[in-house]
PDB file of N, CA, C and O in Angstrom:
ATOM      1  N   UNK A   1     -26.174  12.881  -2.767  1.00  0.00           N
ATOM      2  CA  UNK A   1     -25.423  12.670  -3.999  1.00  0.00           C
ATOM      3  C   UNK A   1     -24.739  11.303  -3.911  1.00  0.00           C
ATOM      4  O   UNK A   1     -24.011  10.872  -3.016  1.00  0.00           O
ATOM      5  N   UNK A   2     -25.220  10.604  -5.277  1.00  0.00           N
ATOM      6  CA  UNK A   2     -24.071   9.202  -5.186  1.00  0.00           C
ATOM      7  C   UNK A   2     -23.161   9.679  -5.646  1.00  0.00           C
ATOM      8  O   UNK A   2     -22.881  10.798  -6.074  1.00  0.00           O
ATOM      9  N   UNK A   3     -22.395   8.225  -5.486  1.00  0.00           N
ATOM     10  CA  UNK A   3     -20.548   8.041  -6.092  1.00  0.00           C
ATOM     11  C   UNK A   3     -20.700   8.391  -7.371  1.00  0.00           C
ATOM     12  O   UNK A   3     -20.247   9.471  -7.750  1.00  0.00           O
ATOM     13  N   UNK A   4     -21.235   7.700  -8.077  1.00  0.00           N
ATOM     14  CA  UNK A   4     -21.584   7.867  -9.551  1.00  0.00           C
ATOM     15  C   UNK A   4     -21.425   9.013 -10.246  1.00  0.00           C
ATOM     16  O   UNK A   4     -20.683   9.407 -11.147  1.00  0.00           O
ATOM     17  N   UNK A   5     -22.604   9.591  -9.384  1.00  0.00           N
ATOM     18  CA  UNK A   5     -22.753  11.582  -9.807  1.00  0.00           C
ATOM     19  C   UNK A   5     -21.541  12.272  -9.632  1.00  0.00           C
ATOM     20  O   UNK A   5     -21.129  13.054 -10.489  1.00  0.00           O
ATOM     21  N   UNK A   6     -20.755  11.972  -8.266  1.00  0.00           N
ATOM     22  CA  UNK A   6     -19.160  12.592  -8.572  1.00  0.00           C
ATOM     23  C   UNK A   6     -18.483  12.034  -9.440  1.00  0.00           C
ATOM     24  O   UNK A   6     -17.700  12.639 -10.173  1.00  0.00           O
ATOM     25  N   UNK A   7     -18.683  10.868  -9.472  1.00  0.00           N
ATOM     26  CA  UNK A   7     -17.505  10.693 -10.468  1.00  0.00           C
ATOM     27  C   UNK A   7     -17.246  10.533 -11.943  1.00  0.00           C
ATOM     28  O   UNK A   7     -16.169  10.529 -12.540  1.00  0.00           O
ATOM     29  N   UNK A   8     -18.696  10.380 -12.478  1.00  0.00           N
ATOM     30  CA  UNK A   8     -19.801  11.062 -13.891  1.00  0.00           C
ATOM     31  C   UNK A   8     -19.270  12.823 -14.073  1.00  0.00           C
ATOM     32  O   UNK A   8     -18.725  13.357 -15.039  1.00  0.00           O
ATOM     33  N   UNK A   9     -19.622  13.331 -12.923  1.00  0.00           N
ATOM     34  CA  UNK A   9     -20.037  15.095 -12.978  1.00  0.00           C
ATOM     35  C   UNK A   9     -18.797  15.637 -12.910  1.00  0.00           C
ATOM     36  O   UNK A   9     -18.061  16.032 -13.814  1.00  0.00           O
ATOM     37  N   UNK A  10     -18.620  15.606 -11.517  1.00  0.00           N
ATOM     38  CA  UNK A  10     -17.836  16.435 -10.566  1.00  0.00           C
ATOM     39  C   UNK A  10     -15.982  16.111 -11.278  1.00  0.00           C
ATOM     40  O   UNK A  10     -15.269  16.710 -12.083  1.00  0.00           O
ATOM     41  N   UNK A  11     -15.872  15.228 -10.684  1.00  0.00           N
ATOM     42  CA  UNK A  11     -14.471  14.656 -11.040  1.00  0.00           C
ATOM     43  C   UNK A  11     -13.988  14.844 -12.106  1.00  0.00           C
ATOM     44  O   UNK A  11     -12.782  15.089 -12.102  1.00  0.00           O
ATOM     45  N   UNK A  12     -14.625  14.815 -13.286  1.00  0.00           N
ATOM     46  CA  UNK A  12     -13.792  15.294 -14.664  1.00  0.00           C
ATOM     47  C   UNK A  12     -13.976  16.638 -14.771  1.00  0.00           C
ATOM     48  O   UNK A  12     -13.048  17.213 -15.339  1.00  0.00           O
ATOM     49  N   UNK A  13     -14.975  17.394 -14.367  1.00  0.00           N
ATOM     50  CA  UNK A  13     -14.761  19.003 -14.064  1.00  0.00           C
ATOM     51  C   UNK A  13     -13.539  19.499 -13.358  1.00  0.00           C
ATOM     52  O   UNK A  13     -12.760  20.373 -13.737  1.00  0.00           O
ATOM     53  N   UNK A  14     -13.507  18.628 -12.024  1.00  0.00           N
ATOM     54  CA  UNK A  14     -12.290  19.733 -11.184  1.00  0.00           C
ATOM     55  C   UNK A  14     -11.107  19.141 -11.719  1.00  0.00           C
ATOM     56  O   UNK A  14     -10.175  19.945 -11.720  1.00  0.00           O
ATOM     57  N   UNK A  15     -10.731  17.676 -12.313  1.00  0.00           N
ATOM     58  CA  UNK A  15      -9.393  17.173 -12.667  1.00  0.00           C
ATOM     59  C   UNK A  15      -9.034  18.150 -14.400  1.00  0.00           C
ATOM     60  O   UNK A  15      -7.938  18.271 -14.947  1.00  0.00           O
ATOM     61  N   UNK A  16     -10.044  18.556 -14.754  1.00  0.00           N
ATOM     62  CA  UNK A  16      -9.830  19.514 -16.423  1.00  0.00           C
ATOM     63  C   UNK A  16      -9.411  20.668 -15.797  1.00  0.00           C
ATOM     64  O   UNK A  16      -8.390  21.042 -16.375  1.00  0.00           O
ATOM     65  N   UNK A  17      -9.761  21.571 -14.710  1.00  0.00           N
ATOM     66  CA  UNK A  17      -9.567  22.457 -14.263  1.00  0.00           C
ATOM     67  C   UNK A  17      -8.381  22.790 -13.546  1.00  0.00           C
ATOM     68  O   UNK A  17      -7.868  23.908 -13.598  1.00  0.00           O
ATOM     69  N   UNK A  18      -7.719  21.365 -12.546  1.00  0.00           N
ATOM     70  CA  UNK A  18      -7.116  21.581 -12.199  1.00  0.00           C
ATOM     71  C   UNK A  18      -5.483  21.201 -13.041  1.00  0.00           C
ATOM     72  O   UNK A  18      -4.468  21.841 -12.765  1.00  0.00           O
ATOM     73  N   UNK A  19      -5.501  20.232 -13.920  1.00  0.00           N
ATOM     74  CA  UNK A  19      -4.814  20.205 -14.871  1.00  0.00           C
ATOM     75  C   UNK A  19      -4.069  21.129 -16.137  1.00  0.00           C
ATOM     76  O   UNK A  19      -3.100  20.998 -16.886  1.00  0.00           O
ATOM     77  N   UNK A  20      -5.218  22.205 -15.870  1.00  0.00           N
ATOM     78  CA  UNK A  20      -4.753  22.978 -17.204  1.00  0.00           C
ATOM     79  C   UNK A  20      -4.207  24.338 -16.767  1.00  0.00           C
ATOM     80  O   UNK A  20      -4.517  25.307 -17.459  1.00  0.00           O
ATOM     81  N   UNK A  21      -3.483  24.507 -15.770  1.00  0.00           N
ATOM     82  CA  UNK A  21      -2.348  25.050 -15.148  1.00  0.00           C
ATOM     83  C   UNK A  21      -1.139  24.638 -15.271  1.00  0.00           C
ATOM     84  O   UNK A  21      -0.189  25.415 -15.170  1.00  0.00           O
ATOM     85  N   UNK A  22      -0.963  23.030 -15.566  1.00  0.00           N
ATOM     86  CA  UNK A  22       0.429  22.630 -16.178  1.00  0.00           C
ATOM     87  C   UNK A  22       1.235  23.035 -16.866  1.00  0.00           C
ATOM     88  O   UNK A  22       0.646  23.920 -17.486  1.00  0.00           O
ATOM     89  N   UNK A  23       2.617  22.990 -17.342  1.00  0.00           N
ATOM     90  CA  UNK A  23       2.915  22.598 -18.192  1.00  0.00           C
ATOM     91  C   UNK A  23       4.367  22.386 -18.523  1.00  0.00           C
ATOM     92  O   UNK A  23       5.389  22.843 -18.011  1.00  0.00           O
ATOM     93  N   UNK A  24       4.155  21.526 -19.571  1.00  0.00           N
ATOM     94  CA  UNK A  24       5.733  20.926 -19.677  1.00  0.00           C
ATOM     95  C   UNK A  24       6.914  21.171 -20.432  1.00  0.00           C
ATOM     96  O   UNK A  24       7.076  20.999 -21.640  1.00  0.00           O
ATOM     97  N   UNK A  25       7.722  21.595 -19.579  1.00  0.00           N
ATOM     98  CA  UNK A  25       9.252  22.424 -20.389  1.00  0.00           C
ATOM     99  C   UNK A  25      10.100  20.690 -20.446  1.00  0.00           C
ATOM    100  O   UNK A  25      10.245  20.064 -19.397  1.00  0.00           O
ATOM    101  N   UNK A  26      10.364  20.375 -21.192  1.00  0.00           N
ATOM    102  CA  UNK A  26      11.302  19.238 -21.499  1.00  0.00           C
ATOM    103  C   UNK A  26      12.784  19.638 -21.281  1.00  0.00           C
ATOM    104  O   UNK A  26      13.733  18.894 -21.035  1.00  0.00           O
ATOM    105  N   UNK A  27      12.766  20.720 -21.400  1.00  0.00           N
ATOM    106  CA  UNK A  27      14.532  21.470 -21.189  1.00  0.00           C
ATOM    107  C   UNK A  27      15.139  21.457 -19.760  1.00  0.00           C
ATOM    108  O   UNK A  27      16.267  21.191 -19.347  1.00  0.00           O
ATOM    109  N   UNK A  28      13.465  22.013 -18.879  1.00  0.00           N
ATOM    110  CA  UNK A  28      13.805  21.968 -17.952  1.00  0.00           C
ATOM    111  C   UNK A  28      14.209  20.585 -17.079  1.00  0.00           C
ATOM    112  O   UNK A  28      15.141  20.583 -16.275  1.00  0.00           O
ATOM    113  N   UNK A  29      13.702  19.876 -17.247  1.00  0.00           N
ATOM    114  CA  UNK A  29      13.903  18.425 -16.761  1.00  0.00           C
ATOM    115  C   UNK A  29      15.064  17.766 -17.287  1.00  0.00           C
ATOM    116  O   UNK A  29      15.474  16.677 -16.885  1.00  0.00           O
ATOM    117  N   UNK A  30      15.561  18.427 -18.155  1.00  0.00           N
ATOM    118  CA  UNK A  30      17.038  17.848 -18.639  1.00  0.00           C
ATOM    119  C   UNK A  30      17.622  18.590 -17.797  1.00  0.00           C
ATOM    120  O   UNK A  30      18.421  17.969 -17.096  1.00  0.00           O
ATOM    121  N   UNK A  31      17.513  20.013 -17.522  1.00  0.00           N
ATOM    122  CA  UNK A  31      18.724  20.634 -16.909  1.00  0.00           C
ATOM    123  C   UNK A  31      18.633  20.178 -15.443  1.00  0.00           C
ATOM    124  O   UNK A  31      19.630  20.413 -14.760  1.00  0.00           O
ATOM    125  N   UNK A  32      17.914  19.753 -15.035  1.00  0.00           N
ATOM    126  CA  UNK A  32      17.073  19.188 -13.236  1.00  0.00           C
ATOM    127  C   UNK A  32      18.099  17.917 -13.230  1.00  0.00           C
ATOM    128  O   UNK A  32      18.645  17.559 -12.186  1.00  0.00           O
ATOM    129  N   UNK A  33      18.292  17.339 -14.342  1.00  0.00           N
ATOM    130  CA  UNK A  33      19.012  15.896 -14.718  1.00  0.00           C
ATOM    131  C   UNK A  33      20.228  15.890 -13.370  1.00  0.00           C
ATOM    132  O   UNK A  33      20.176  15.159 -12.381  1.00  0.00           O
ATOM    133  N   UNK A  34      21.159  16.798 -13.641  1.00  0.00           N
ATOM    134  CA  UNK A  34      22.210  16.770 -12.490  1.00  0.00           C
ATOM    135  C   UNK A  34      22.078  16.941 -11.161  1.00  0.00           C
ATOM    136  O   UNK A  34      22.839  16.289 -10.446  1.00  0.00           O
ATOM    137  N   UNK A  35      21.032  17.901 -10.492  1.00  0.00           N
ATOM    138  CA  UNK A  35      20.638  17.734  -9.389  1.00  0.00           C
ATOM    139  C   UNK A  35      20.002  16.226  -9.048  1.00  0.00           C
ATOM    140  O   UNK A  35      20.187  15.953  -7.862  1.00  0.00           O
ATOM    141  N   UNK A  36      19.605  15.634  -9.464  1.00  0.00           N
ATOM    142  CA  UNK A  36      18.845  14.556  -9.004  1.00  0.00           C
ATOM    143  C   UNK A  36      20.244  13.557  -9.394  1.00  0.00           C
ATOM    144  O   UNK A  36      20.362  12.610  -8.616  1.00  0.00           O
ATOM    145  N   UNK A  37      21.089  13.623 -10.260  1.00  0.00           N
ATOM    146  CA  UNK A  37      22.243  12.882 -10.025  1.00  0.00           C
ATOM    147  C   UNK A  37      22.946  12.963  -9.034  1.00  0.00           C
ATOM    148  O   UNK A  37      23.424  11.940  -8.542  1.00  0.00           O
ATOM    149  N   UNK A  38      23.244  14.559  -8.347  1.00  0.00           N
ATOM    150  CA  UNK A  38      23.790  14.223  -7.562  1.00  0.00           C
ATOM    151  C   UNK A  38      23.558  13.985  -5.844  1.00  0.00           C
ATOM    152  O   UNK A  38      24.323  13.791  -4.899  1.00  0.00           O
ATOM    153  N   UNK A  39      22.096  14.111  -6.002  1.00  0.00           N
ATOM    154  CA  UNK A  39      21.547  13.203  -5.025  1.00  0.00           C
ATOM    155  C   UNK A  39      21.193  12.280  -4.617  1.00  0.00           C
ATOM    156  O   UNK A  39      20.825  11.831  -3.532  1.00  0.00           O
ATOM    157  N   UNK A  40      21.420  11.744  -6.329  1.00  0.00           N
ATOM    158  CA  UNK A  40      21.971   9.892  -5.270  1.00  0.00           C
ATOM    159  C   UNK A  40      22.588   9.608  -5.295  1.00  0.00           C
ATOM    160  O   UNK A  40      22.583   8.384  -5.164  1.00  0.00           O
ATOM    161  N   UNK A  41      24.247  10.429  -5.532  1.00  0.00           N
ATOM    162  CA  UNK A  41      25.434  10.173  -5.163  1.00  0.00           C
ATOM    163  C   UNK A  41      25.304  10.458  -3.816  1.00  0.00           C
ATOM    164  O   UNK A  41      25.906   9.707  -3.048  1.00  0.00           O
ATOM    165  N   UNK A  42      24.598  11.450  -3.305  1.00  0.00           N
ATOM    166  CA  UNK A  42      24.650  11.459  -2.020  1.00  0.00           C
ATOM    167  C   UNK A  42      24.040  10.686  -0.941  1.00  0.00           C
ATOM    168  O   UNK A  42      24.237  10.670   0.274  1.00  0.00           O
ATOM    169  N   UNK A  43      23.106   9.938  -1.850  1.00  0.00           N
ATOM    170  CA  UNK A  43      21.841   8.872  -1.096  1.00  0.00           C
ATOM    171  C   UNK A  43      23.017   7.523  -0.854  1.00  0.00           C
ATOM    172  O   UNK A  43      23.434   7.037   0.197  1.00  0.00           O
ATOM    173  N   UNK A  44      23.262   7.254  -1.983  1.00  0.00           N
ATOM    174  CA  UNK A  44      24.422   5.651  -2.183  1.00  0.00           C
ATOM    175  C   UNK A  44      25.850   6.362  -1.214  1.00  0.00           C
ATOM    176  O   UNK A  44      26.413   5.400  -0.692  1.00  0.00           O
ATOM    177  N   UNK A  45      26.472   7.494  -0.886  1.00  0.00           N
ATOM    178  CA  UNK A  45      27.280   7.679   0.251  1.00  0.00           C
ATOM    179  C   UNK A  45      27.018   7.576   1.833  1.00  0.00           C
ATOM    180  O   UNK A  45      27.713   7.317   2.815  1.00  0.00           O
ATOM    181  N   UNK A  46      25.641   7.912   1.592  1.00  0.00           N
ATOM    182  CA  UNK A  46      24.994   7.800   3.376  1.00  0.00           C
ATOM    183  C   UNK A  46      24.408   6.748   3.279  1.00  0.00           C
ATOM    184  O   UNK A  46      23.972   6.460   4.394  1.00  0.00           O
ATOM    185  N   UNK A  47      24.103   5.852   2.400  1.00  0.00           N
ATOM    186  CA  UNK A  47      24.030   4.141   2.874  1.00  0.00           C
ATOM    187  C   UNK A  47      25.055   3.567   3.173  1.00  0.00           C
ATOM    188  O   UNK A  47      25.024   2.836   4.164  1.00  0.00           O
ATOM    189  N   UNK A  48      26.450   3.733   2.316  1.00  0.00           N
ATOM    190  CA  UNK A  48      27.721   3.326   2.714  1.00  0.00           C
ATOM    191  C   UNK A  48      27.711   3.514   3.838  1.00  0.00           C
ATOM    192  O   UNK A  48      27.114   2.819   4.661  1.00  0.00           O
ATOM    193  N   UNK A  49      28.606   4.833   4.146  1.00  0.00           N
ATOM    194  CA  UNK A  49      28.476   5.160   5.241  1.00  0.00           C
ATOM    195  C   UNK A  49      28.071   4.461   6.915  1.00  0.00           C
ATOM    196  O   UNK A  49      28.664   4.220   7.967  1.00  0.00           O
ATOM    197  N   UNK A  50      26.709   4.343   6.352  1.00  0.00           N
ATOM    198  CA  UNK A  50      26.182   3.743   7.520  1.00  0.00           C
ATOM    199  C   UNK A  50      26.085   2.025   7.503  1.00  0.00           C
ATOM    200  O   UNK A  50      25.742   1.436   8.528  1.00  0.00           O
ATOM    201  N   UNK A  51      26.337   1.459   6.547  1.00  0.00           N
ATOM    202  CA  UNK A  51      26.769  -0.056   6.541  1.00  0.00           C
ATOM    203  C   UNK A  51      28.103   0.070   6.969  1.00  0.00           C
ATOM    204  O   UNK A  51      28.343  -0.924   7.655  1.00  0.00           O
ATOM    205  N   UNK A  52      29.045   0.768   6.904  1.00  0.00           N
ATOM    206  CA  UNK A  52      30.258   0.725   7.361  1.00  0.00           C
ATOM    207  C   UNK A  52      30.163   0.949   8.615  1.00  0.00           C
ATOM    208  O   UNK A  52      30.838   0.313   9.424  1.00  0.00           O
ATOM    209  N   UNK A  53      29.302   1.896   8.972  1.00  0.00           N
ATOM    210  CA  UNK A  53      29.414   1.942  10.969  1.00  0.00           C
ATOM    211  C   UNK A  53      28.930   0.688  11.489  1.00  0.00           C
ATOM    212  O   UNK A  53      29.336   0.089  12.485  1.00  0.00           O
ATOM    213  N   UNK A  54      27.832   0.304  10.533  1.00  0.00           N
ATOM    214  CA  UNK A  54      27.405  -1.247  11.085  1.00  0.00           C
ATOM    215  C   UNK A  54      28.221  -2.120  11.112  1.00  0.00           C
ATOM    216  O   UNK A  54      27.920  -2.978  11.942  1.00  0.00           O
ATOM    217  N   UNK A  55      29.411  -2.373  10.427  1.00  0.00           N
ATOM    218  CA  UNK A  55      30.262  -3.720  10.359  1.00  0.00           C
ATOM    219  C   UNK A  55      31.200  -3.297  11.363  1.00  0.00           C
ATOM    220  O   UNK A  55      31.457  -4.144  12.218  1.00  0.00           O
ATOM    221  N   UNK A  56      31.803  -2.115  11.463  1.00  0.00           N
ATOM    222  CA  UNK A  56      32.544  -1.744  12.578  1.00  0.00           C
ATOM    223  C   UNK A  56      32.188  -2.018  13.810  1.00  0.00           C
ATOM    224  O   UNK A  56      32.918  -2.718  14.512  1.00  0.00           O
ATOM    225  N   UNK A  57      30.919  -1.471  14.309  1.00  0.00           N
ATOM    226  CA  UNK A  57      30.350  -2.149  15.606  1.00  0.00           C
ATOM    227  C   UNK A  57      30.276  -3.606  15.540  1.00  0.00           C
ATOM    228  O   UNK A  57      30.555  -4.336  16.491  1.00  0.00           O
ATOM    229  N   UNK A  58      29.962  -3.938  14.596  1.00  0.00           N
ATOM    230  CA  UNK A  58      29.708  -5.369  14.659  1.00  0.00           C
ATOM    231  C   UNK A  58      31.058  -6.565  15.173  1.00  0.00           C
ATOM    232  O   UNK A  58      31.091  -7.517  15.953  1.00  0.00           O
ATOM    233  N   UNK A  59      32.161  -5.834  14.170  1.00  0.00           N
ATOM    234  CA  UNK A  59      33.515  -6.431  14.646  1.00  0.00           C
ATOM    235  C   UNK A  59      33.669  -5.968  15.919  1.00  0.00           C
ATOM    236  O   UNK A  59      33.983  -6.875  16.690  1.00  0.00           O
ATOM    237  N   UNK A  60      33.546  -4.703  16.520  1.00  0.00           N
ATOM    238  CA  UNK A  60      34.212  -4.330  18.000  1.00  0.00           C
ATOM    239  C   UNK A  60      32.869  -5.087  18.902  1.00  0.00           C
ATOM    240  O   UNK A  60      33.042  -5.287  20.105  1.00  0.00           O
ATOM    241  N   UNK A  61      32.012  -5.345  18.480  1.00  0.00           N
ATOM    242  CA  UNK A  61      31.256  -5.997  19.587  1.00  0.00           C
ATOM    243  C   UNK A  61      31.506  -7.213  19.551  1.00  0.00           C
ATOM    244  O   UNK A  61      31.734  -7.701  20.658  1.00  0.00           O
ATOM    245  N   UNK A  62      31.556  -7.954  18.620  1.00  0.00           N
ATOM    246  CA  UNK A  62      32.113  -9.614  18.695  1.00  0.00           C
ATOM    247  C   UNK A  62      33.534  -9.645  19.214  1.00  0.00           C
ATOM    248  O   UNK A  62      33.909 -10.759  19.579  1.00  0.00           O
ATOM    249  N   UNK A  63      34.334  -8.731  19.315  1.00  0.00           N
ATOM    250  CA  UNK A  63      35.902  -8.468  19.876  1.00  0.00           C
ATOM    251  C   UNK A  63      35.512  -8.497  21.817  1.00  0.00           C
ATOM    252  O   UNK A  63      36.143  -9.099  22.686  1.00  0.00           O
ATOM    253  N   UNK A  64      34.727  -7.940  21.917  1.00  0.00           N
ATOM    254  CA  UNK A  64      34.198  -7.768  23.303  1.00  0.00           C
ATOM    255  C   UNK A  64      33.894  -8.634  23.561  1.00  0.00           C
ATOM    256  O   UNK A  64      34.475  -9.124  24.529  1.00  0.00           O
ATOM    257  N   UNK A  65      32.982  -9.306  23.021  1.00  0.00           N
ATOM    258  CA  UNK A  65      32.127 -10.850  23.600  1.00  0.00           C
ATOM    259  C   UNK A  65      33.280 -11.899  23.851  1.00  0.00           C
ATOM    260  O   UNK A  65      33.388 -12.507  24.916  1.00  0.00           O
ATOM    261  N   UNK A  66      34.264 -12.082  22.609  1.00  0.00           N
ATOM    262  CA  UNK A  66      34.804 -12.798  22.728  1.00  0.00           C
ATOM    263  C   UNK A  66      36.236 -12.931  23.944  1.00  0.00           C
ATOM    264  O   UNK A  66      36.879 -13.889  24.372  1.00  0.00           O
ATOM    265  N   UNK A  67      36.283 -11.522  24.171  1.00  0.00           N
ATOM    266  CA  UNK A  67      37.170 -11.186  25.102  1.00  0.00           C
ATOM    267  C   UNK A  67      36.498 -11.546  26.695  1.00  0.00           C
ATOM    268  O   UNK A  67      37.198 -11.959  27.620  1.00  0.00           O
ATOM    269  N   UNK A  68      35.272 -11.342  26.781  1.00  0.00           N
ATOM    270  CA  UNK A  68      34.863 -11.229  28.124  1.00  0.00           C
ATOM    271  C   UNK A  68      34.540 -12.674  28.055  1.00  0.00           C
ATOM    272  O   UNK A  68      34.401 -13.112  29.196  1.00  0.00           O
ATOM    273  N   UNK A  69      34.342 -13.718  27.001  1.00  0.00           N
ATOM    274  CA  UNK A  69      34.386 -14.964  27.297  1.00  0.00           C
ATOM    275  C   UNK A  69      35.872 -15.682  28.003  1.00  0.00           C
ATOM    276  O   UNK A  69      35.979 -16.239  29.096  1.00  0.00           O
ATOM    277  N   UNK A  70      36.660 -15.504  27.224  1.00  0.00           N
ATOM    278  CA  UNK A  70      37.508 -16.060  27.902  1.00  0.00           C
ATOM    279  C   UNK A  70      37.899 -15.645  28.807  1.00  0.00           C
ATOM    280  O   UNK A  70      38.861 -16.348  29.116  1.00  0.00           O
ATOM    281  N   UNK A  71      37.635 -14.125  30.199  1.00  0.00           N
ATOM    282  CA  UNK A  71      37.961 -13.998  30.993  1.00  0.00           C
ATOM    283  C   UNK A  71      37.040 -14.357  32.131  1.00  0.00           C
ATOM    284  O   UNK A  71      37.097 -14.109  33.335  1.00  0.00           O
ATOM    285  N   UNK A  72      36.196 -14.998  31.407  1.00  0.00           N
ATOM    286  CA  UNK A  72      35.118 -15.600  32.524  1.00  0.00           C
ATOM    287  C   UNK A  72      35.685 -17.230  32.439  1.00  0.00           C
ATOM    288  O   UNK A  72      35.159 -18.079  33.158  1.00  0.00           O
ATOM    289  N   UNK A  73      36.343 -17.439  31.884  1.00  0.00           N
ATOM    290  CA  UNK A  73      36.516 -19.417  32.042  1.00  0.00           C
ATOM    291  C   UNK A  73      37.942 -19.551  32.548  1.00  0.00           C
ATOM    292  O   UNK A  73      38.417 -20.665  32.770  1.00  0.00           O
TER     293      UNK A  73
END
């Protein structure tokens, strides 16, 4: 079998078939609206979050460097 023949034959058979099990509630996806809001309130808190642990280390490690410099000179 060529490409052709699946994708002539085959392919619009099983994609009609498997498609027409759908279907679409518009209500529902409004009411879904707040869950997905408030998961990227929770997505944009655990990026904070973790940019804030980054600048923190970042200051206490340049606090270190700079400390162990001048006790080496």
């Amino acid at each position: 079998m060529n490409l052709m023949t699946y994708l002539t034959v085959f392919l619009p058979v099983y994609l009609s078939s498997f498609f027409s099990n759908f279907e679409f509630h518009p209500m529902s996806f409004v009411e879904n609206l707040k869950y997905m809001g408030v998961g990227m309130i929770c997505i944009f808190i655990v990026i904070g979050a973790i940019a804030g642990v980054v600048v923190l280390l970042e200051k206490v490690i340049s606090r270190i460097r700079k400390s162990g410099d001048d006790s080496a000179e």
